[in-house]
N, C-alpha and C positions, 0 to 999 in steps of 0.2 A: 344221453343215456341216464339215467335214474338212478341217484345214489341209494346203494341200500341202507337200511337202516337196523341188518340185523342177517347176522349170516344163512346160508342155504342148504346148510348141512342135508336136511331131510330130503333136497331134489338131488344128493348127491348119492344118499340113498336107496333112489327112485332107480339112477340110472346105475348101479349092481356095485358100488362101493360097500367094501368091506365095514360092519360094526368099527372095527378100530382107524381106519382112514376118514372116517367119515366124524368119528368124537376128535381125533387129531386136526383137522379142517375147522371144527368148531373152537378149538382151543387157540391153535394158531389168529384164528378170523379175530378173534377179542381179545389177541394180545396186542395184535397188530394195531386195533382200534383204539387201544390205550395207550399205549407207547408206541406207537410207528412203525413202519418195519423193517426202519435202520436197525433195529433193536434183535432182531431175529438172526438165527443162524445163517448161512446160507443154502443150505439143504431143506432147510422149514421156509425161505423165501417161495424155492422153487418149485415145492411142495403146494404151498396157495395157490401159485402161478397155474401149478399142470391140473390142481381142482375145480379151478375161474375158468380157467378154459374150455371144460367141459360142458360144465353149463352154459345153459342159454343165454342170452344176452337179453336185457332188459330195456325195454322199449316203451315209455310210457307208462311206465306203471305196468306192464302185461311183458311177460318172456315170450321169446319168439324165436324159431330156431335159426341158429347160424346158420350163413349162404356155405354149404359145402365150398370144398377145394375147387371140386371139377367144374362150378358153377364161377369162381370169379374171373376178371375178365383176362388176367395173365395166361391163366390156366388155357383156358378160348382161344387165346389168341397163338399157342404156343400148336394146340388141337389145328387151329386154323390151316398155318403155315405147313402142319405135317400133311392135309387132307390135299392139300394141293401139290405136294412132291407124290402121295401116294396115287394120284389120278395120272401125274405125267410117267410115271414111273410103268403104270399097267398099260403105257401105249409104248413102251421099249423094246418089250420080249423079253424079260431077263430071266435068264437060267435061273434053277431053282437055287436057291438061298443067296442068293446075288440079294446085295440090298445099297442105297446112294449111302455116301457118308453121311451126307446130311440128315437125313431123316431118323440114321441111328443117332448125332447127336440130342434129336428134339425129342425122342423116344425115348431117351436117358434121362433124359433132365424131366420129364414128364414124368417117369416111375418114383423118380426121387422125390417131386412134389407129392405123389400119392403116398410116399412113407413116410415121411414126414409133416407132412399139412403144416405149412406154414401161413402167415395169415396172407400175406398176398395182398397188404394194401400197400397206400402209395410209400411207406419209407422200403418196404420190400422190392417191390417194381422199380423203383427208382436205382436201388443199387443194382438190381438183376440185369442192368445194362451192363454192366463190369463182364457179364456173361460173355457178349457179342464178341470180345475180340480172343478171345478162346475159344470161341467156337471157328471163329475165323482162322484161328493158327490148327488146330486138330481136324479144319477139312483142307489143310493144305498139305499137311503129312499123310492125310489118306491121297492124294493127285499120282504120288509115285508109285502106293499100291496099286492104285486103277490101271495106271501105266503099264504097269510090270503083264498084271494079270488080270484084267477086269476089263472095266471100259470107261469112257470120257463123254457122258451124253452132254446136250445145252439144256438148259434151263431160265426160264423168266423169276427171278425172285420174288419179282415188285409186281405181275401182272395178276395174280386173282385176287392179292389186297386193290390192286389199280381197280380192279371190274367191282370191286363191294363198294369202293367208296366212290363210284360213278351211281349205283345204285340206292344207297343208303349213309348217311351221317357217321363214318366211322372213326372213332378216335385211334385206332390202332396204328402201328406207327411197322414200317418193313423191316424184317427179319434183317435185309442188307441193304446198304445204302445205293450200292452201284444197282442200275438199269439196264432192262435188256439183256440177251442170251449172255451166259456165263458158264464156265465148264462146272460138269457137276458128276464128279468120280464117284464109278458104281463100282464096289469091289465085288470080288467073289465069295460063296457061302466061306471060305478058311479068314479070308480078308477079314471080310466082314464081323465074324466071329472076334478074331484079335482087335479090330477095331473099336468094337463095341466093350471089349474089358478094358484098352485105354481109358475110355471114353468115360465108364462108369466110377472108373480110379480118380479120375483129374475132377468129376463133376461131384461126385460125394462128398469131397474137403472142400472144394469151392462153392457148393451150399450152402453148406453149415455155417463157414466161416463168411458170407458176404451179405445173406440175409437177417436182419436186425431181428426180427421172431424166430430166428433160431442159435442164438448167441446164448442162450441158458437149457437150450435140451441136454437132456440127458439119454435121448434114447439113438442106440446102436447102430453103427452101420448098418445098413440092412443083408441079410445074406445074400448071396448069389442067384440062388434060388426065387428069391421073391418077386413074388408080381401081386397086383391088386386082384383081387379074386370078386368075381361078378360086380366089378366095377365099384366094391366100394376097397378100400384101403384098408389093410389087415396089423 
């Protein structure tokens, strides 16, 4: 990447920053350049931080736009795993709003990626393993819902990653370790409902707090209500 040699206030401009965010970005940018930015507040740190980020990234000399969220490979791979619960799941029959735990797990953790956009390189992915064994213990607490009142289908965890990478070079690595049928509790539309506010409770603070690009946000739980609207992140 290309060191600048002079701040970008005016692309900050561009993209619908405020007259006064946009002279504070420049002021901040050439303080920082003189004195470092051990020197700054910490609210004016994180101020640079959330205006660098918007901008493009500099590549050779020429800007070039960041790979969206929904484009890196975590995100994919996350997409992956749910496209193959959602095909086993439409050979089930399930009542209407019946939904697997799993798939509500990965449909959680997905909406949180789209409110937050974190950067999703490797020090991120790497901790996002810390993920797996929470997702492991919160489809285990859904087995007794399924029990009670739902149901207990099998499932392959490892076989449409096993079928891509028969097909194609794939770094992706399985959702779960264990092979072969495994129980996979489908709760009922009330189940599933309570499930899913578990679900979004326990993954919202374990976001925030395990992913390294998002140890200085400042922005808010997301509401209940929210979803990505026409696919981009609001």
């Amino acid at each position: 990447m290309a060191k600048e040699l002079t701040h970008r206030a005016d692309e900050l401009k561009t993209l619908g920053w405020s007259p006064d965010e946009v002279a504070r970005y420049a002021e901040l940018w050439d303080y920082r350049q003189r004195w470092g930015a051990m020197n700054l507040e910490r609210e004016d740190r994180l101020f640079l931080r959330k205006a660098e980020a918007a901008l493009p990234v500099i590549v050779s000399g020429k800007a070039s736009a960041k790979k969206a969220t929904r484009e890196k490979s975590y995100y994919r791979w996350l997409c992956f795993h749910l496209e193959g619960m959602d095909a086993a799941e439409a050979s089930y029959s399930l009542p209407q709003g019946a939904r697997g735990a799993w798939p509500i797990l990965l449909e959680e953790e997905r909406r949180l990626l789209d409110y937050y956009q974190p950067v999703l390189g490797l020090p991120d992915t790497i901790k996002a393993k810390a993920f797996d064994p929470v997702r492991e213990e919160l489809a285990a607490q859904a087995g007794p819902l399924a029990a009670a009142d739902g149901k207990t289908e099998n499932y392959d965890f490892q076989a449409a990653l096993t079928a891509l990478k028969a097909q194609e070079n794939s770094k992706w690595r399985h959702l779960r370790e264990q092979n072969g049928d495994l129980p996979y509790p489908v709760l009922n539309m009330e189940a599933a409902s309570s499930f899913r506010a578990e679900v979004r409770s326990r993954f919202t603070t374990l976001l925030r707090e395990t992913l390294p690009s998002l140890a200085d946000t400042e922005k808010p739980v997301p509401d209940d209500n929210w979803n990505p609207v026409d696919g981009v992140a609001g």
